[in-house]
N, C-alpha and C positions, 0 to 999 in steps of 0.2 A: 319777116323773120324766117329766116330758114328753120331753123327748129318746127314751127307749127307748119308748116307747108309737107313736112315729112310724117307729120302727124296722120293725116291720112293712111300713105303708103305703109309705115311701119307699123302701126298700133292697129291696121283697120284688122291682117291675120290677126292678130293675137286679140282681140275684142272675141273675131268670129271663135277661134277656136275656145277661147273663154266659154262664150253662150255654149258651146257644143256638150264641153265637158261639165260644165252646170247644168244641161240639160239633163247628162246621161246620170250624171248623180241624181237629182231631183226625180226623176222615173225608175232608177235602182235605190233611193233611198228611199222616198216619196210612195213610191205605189207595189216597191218589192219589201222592205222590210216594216216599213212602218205600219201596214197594215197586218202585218206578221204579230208585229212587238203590241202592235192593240186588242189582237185575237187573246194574245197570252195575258195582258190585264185585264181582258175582261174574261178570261176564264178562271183567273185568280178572283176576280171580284164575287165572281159564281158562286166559285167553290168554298171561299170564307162565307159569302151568304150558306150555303149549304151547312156549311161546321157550327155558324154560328145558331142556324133554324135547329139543327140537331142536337147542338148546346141544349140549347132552347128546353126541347121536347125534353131531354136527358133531366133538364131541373125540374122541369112539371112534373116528368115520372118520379124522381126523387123526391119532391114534395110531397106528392101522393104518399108515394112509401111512407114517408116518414108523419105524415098526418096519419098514417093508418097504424105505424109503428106506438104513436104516440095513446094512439087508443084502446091498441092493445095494453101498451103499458101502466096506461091510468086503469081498465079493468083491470088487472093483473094487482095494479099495487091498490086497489078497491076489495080487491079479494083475500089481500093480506092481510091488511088491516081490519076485513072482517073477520079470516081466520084467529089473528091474534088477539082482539076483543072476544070469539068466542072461547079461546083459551083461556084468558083472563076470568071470566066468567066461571068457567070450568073450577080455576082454578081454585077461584075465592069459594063457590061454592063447598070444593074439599077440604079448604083450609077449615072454615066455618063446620064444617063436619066433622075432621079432627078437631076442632077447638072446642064441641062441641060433646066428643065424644071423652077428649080430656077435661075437660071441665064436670060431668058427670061422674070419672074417675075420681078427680080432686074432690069434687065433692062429696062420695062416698068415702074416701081415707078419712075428711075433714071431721063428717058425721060419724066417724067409727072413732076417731081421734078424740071427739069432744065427749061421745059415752064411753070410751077410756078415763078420761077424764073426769067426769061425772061420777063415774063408777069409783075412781082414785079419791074422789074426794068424799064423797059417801060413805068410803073406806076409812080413809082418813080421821074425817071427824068423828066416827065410829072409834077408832081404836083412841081418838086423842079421849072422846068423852070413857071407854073404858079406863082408860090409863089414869086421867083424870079422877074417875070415881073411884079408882083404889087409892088412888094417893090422898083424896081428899078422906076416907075411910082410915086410911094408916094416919093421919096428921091428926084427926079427932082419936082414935083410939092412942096415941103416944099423948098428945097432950093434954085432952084431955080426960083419957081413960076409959072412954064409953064404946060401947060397938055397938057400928051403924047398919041398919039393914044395908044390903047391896043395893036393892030397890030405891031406898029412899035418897042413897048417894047420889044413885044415877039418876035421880029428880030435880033432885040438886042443881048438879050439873049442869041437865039438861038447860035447866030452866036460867043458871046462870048465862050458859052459850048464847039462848036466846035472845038474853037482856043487855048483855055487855056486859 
């Protein structure tokens, strides 16, 4: 077959030049950039390792902070809550001391109110038992004509008040 007997002669350049230009690719791809492009991933790999190591550090120190923040803040609201209970205390203390000191007041009006009172009614049944023993002195002297000692009216009296 003519065909394959040509095979030789015409495909043997272009096989070589094939291998040639695959070669020059393969040592400018191969040994010029690819070790280029693997420098620059592994200097990205680096340098995320690095962001992420300094992440890292970044949340431990924010941890920190904020465990020390949180300590401050529990004293802090420890210390308010004691402030506030000793106000409280304070407070009931002076209320209890005005209630203490109005109650005192109340109970001196109460006490001057009830010997008003006392006084009112001592008064009272005083002027009722006078009042009383005239009229029961004018009733016996109209009806029945006779005059009573004042004294004995108001024995009378008295003694009825006592009895019902």
């Amino acid at each position: 077959m003519p065909q394959i007997a040509q095979l030789g002669e015409f495909y043997a350049s272009q096989i070589f030049w094939l291998l040639v230009f695959f070669g020059l690719i393969f040592f400018l791809v191969g040994r010029g950039m690819v070790p280029k492009v693997m420098d620059t991933v592994a200097q990205r790999d680096k340098q995320i390792a690095n962001d992420l190591a300094a992440a890292e550090r970044a949340r431990a120190e924010a941890d920190g902070e904020e465990a020390a923040w949180r300590t401050r803040e529990n004293a802090n609201r420890a210390q308010a809550q004691a402030l506030i209970a000793e106000a409280r205390t304070k407070a009931a203390v002076a209320s209890e001391d005005r209630l203490a000191v109005a109650q005192r007041t109340i109970d001196e009006r109460l006490a001057t109110a009830e010997a008003r009172i006392t006084e009112a009614r001592v008064s009272a049944v005083a002027e009722i038992e006078n009042v009383a023993s005239d009229a029961a002195r004018e009733i016996v002297n109209r009806i029945a004509g006779l005059s009573v000692d004042e004294g004995a009216a108001r024995s009378a009296v008295k003694e009825t008040m006592a009895h019902g």
